[in-house]
PyMOL Python script that loads the backbone (N, CA, C, O; Angstrom):
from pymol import cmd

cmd.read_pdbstr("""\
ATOM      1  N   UNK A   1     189.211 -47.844 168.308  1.00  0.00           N
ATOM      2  CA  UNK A   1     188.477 -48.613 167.335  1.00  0.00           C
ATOM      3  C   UNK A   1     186.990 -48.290 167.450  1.00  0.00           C
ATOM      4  O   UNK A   1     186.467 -47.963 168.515  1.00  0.00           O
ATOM      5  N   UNK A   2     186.428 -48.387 166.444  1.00  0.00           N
ATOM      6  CA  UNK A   2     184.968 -47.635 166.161  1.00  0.00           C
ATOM      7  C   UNK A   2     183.982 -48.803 166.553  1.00  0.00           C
ATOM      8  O   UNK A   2     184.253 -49.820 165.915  1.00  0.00           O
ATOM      9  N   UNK A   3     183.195 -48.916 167.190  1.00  0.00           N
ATOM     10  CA  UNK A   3     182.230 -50.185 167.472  1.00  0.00           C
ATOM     11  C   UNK A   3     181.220 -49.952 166.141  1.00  0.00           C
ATOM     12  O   UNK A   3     180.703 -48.940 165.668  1.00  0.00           O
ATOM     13  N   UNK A   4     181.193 -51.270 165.796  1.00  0.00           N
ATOM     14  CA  UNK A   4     180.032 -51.421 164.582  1.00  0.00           C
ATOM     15  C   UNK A   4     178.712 -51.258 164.743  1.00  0.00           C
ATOM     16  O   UNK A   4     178.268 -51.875 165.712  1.00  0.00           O
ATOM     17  N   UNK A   5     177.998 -50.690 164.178  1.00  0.00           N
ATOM     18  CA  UNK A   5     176.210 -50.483 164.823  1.00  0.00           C
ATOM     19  C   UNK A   5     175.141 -50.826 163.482  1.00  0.00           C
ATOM     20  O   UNK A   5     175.112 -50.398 162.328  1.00  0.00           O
ATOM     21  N   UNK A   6     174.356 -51.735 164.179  1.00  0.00           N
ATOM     22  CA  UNK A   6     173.812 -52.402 162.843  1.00  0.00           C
ATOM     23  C   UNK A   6     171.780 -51.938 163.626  1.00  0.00           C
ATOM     24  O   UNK A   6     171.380 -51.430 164.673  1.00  0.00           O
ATOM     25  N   UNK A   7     171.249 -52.369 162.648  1.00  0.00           N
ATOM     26  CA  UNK A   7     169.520 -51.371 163.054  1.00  0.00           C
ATOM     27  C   UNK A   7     168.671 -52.334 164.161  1.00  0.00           C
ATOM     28  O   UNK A   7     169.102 -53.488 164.159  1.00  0.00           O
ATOM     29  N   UNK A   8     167.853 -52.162 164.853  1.00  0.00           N
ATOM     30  CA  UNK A   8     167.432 -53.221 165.416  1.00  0.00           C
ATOM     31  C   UNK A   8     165.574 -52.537 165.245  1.00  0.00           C
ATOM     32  O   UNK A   8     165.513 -51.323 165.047  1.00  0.00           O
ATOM     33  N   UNK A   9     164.740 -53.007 165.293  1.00  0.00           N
ATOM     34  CA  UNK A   9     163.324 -52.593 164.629  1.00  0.00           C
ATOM     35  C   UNK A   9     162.470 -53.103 165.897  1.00  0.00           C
ATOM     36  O   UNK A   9     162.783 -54.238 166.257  1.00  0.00           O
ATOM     37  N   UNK A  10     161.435 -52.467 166.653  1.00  0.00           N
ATOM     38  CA  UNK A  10     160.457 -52.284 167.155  1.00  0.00           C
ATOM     39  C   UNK A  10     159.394 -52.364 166.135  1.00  0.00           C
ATOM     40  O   UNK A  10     159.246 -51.388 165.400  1.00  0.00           O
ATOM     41  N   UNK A  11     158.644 -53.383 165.993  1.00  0.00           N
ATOM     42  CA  UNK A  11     157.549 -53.686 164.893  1.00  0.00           C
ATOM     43  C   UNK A  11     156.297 -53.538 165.558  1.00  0.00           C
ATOM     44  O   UNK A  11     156.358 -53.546 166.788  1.00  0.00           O
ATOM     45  N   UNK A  12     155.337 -53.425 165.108  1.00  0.00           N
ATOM     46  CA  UNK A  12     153.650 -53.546 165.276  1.00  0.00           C
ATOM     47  C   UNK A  12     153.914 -52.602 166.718  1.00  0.00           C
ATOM     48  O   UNK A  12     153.844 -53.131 167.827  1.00  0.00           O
ATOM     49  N   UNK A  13     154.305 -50.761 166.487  1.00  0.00           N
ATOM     50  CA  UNK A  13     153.860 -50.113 167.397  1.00  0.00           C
ATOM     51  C   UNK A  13     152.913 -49.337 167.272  1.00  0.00           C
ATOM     52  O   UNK A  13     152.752 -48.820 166.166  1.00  0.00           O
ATOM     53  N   UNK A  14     152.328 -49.133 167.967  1.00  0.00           N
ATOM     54  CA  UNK A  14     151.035 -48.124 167.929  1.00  0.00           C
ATOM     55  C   UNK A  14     151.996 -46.894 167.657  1.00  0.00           C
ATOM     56  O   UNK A  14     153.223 -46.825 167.582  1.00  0.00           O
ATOM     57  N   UNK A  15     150.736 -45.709 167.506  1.00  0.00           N
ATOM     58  CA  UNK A  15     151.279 -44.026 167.210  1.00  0.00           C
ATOM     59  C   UNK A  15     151.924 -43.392 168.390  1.00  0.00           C
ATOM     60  O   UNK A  15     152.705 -42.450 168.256  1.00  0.00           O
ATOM     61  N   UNK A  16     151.519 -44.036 169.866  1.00  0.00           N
ATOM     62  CA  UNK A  16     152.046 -43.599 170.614  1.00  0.00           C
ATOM     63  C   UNK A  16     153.387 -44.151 171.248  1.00  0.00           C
ATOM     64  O   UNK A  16     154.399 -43.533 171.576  1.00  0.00           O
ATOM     65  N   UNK A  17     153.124 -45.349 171.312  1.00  0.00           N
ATOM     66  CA  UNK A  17     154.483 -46.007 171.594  1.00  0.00           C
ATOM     67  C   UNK A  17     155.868 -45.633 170.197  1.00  0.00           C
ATOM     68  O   UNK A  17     157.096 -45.701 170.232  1.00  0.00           O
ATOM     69  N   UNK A  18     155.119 -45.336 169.365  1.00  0.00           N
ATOM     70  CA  UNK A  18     156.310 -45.082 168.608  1.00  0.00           C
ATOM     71  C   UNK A  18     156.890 -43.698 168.911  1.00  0.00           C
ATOM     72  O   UNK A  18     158.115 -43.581 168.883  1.00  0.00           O
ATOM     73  N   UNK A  19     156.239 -42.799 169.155  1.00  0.00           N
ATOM     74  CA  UNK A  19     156.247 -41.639 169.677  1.00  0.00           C
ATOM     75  C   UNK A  19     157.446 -41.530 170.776  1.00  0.00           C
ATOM     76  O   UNK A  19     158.505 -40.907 170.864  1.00  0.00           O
ATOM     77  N   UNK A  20     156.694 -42.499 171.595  1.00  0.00           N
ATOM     78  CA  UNK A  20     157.904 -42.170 172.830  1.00  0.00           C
ATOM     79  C   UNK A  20     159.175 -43.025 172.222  1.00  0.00           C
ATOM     80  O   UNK A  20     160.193 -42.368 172.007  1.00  0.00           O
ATOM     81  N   UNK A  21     159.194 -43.930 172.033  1.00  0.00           N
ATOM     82  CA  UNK A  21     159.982 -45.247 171.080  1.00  0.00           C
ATOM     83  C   UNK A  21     161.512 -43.707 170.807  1.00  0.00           C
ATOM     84  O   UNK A  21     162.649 -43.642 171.274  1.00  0.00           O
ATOM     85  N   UNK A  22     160.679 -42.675 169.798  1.00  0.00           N
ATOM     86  CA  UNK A  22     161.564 -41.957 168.972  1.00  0.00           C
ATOM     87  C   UNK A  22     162.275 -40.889 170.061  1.00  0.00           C
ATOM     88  O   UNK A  22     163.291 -40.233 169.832  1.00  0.00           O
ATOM     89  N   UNK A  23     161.625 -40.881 171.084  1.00  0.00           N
ATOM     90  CA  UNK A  23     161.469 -39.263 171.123  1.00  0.00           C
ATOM     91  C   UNK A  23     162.893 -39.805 172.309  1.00  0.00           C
ATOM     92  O   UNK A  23     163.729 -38.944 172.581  1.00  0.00           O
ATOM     93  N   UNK A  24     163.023 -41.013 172.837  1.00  0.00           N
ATOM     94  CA  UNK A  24     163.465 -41.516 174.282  1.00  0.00           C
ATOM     95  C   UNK A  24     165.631 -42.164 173.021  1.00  0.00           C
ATOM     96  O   UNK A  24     166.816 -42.317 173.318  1.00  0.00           O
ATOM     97  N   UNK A  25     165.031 -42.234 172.148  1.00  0.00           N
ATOM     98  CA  UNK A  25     166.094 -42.408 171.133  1.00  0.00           C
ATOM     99  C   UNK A  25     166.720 -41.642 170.854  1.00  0.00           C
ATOM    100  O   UNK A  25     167.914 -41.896 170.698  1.00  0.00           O
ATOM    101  N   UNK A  26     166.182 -40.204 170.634  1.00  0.00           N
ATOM    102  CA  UNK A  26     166.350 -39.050 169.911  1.00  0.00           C
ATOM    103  C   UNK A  26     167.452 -38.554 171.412  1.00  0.00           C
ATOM    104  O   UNK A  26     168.646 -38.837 171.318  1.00  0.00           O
ATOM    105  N   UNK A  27     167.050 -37.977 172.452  1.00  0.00           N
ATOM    106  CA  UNK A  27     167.612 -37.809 173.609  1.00  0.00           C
ATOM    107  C   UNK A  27     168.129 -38.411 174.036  1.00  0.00           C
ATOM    108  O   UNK A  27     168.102 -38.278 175.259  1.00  0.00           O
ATOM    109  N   UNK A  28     169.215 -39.804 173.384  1.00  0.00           N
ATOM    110  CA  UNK A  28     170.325 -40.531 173.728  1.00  0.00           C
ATOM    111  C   UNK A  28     170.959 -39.762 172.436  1.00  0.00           C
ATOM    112  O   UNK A  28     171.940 -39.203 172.927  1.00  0.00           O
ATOM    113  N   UNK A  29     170.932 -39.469 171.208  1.00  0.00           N
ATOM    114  CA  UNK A  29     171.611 -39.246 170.387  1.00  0.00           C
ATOM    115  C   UNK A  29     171.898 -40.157 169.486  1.00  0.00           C
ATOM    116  O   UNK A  29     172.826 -40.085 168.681  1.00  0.00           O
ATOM    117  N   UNK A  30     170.532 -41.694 169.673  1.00  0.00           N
ATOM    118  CA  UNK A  30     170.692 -42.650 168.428  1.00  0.00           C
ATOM    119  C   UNK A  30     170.067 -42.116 167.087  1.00  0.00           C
ATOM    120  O   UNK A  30     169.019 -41.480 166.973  1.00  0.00           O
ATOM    121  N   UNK A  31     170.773 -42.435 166.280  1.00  0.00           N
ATOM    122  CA  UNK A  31     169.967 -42.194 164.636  1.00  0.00           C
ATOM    123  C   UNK A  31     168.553 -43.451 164.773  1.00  0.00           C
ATOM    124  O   UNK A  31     168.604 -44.664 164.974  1.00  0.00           O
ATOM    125  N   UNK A  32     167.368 -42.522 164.563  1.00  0.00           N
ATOM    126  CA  UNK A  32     166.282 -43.369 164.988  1.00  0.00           C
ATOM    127  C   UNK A  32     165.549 -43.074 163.434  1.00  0.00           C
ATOM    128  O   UNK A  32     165.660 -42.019 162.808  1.00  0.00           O
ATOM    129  N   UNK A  33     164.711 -44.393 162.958  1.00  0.00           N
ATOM    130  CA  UNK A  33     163.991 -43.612 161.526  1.00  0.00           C
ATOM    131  C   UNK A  33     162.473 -44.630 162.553  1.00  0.00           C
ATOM    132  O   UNK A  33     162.471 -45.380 163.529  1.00  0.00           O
ATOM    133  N   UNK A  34     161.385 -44.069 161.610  1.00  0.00           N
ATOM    134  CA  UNK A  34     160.050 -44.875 161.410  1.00  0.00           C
ATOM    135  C   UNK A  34     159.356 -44.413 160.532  1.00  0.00           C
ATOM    136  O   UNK A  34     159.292 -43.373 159.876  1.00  0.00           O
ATOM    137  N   UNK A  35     158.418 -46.112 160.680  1.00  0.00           N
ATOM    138  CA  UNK A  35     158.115 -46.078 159.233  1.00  0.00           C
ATOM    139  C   UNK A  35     156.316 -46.658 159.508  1.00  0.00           C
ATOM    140  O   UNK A  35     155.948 -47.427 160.396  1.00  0.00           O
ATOM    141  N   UNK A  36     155.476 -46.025 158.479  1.00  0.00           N
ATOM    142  CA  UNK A  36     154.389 -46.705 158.629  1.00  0.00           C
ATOM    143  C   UNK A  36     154.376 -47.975 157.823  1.00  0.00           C
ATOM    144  O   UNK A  36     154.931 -48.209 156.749  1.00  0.00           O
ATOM    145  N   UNK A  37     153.471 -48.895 158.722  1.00  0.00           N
ATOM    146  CA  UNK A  37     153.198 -50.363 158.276  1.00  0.00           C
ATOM    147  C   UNK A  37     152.409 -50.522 157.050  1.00  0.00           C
ATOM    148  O   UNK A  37     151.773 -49.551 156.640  1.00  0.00           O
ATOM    149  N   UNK A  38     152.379 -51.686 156.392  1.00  0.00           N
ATOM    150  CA  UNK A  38     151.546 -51.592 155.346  1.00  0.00           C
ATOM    151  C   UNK A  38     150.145 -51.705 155.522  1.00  0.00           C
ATOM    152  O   UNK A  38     149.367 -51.619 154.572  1.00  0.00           O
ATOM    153  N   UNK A  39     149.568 -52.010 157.404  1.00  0.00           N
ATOM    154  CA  UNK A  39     148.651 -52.154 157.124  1.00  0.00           C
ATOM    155  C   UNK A  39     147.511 -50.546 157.321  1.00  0.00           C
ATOM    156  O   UNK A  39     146.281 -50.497 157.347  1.00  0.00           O
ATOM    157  N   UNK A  40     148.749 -49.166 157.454  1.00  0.00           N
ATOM    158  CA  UNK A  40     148.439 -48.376 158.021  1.00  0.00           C
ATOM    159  C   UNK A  40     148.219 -47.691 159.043  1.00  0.00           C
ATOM    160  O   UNK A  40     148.098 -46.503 159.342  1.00  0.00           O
ATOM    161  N   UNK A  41     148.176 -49.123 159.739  1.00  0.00           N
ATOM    162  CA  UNK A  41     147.867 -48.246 161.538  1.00  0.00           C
ATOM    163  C   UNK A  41     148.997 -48.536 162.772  1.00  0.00           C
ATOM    164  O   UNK A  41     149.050 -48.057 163.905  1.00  0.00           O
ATOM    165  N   UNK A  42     149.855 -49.489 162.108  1.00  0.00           N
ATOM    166  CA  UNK A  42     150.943 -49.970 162.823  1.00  0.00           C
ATOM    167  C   UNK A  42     152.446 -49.106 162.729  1.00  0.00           C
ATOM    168  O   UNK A  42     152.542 -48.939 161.513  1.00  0.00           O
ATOM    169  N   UNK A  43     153.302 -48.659 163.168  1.00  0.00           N
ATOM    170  CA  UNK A  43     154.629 -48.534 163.044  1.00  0.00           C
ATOM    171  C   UNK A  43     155.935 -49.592 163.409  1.00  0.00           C
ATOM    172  O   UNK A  43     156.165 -50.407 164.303  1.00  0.00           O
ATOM    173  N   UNK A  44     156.507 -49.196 162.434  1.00  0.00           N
ATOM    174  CA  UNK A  44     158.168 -50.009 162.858  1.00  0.00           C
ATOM    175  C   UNK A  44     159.230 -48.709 163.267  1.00  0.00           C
ATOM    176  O   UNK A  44     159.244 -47.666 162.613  1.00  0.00           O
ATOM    177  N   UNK A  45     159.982 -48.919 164.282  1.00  0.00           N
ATOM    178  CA  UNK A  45     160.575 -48.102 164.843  1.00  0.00           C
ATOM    179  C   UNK A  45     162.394 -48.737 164.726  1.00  0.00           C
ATOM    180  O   UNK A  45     162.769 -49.820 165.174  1.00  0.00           O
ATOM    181  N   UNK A  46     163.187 -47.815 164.080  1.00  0.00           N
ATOM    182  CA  UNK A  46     164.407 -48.769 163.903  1.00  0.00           C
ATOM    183  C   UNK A  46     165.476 -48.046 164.232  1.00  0.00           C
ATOM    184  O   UNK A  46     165.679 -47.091 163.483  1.00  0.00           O
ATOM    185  N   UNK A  47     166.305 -48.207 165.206  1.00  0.00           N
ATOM    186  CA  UNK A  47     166.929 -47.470 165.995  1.00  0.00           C
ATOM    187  C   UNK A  47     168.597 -48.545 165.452  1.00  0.00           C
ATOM    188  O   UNK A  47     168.697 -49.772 165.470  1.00  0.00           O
ATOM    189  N   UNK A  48     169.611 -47.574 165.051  1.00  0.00           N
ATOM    190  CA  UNK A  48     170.828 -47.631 165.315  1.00  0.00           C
ATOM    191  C   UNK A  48     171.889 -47.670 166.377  1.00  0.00           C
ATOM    192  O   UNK A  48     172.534 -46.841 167.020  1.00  0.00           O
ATOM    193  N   UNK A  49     171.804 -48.928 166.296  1.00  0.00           N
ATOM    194  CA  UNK A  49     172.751 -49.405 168.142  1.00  0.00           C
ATOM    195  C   UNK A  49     174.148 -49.997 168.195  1.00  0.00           C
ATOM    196  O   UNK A  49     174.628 -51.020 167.706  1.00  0.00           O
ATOM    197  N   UNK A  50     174.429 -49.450 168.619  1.00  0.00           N
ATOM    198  CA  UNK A  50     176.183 -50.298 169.094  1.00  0.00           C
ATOM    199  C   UNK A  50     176.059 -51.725 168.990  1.00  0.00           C
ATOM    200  O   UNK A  50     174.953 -52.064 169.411  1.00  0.00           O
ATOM    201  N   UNK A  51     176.690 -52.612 168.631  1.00  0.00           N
ATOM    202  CA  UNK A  51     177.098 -53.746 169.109  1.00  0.00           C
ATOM    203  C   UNK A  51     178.197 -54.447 169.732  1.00  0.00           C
ATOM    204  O   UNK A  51     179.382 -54.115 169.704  1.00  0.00           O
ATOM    205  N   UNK A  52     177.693 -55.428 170.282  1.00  0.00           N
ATOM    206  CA  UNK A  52     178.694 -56.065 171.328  1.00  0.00           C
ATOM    207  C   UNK A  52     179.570 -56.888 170.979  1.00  0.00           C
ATOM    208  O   UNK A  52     179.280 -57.513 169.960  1.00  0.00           O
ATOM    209  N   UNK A  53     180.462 -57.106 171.409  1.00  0.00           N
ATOM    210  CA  UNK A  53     181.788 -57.429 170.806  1.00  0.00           C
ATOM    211  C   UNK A  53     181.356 -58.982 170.262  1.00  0.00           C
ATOM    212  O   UNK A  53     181.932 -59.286 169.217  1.00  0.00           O
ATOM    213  N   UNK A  54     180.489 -59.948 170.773  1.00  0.00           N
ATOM    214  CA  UNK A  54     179.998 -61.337 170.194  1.00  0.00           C
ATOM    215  C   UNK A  54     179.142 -61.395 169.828  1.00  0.00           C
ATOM    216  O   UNK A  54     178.481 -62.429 169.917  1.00  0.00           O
ATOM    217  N   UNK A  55     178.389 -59.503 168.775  1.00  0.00           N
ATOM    218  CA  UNK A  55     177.751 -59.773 167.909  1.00  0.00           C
ATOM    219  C   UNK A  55     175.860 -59.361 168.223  1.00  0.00           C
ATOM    220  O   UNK A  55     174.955 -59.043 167.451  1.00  0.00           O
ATOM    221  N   UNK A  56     175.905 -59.527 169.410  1.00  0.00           N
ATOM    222  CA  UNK A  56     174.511 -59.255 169.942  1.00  0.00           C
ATOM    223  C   UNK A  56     174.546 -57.438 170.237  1.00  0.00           C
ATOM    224  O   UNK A  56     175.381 -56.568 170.485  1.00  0.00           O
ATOM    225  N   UNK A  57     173.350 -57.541 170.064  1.00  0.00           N
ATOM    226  CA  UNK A  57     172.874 -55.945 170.318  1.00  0.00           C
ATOM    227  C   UNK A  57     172.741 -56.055 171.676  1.00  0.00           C
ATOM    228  O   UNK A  57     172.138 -56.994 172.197  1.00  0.00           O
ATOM    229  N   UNK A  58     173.427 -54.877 172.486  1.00  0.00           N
ATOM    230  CA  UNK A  58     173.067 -54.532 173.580  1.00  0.00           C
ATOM    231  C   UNK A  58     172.171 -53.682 173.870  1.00  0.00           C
ATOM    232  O   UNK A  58     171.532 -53.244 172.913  1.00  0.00           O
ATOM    233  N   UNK A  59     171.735 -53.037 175.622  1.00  0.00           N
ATOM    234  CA  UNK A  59     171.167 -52.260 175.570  1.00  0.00           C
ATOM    235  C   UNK A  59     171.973 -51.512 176.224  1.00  0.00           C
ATOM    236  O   UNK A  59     172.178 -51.966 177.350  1.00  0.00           O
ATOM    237  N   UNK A  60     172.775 -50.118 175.899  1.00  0.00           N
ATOM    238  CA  UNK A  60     173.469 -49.525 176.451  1.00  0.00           C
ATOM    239  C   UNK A  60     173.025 -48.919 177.855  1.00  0.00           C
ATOM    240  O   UNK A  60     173.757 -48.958 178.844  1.00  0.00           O
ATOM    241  N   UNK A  61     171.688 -48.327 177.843  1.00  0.00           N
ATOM    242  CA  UNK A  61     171.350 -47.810 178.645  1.00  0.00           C
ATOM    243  C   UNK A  61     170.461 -48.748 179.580  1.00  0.00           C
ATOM    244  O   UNK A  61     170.194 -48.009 180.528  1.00  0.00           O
ATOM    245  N   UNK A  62     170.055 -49.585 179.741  1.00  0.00           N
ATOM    246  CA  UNK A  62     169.307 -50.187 180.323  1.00  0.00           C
ATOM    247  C   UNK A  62     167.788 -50.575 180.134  1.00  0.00           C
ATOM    248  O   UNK A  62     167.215 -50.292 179.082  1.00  0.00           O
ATOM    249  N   UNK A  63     167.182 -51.185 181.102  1.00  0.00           N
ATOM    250  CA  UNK A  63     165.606 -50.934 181.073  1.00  0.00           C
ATOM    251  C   UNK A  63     164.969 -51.251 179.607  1.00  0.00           C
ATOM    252  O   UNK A  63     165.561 -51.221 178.528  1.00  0.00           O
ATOM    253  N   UNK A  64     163.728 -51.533 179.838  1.00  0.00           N
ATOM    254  CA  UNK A  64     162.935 -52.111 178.231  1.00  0.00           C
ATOM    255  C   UNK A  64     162.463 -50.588 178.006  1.00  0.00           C
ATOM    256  O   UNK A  64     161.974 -49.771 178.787  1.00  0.00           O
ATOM    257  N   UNK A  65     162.881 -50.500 176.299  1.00  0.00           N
ATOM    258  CA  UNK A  65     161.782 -49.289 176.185  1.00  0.00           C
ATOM    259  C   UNK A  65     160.854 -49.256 175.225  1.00  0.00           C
ATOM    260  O   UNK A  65     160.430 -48.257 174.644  1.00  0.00           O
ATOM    261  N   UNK A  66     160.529 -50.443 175.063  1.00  0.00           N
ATOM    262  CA  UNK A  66     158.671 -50.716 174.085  1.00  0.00           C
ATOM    263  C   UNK A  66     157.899 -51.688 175.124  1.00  0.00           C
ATOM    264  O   UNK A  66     156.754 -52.068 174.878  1.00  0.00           O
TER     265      UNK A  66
END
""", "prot")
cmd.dss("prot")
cmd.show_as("cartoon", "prot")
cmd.util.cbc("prot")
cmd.orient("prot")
């Protein structure tokens, strides 16, 4: 059975934290998008994640990564 994966968003990141945000996503093999903020200088970072069987997003791999 296929686990369902719904987006989860890293908001108000700087250029660099989004940077690593993507790059630490990208080298797990999550579908990662970002996007600039409206106010221009901010990013949202929205990463495609597994979910857990009662619905909450896990963190597969561990550790905070913003």
């Amino acid at each position: 059975m296929m686990n369902r994966k719904s987006w989860f968003q890293h908001t108000e990141c700087t250029t660099q934290q989004a940077d690593e945000l993507v790059e630490q996503y990208r080298r797990r093999g999550v579908e990662v998008e970002r996007s600039l903020n409206p106010d221009f200088i901010t990013w949202t970072v929205s990463a495609r994640l597994p979910e857990q069987r009662n619905g909450k997003r896990g963190r597969p791999w561990g550790g905070r990564l913003g």
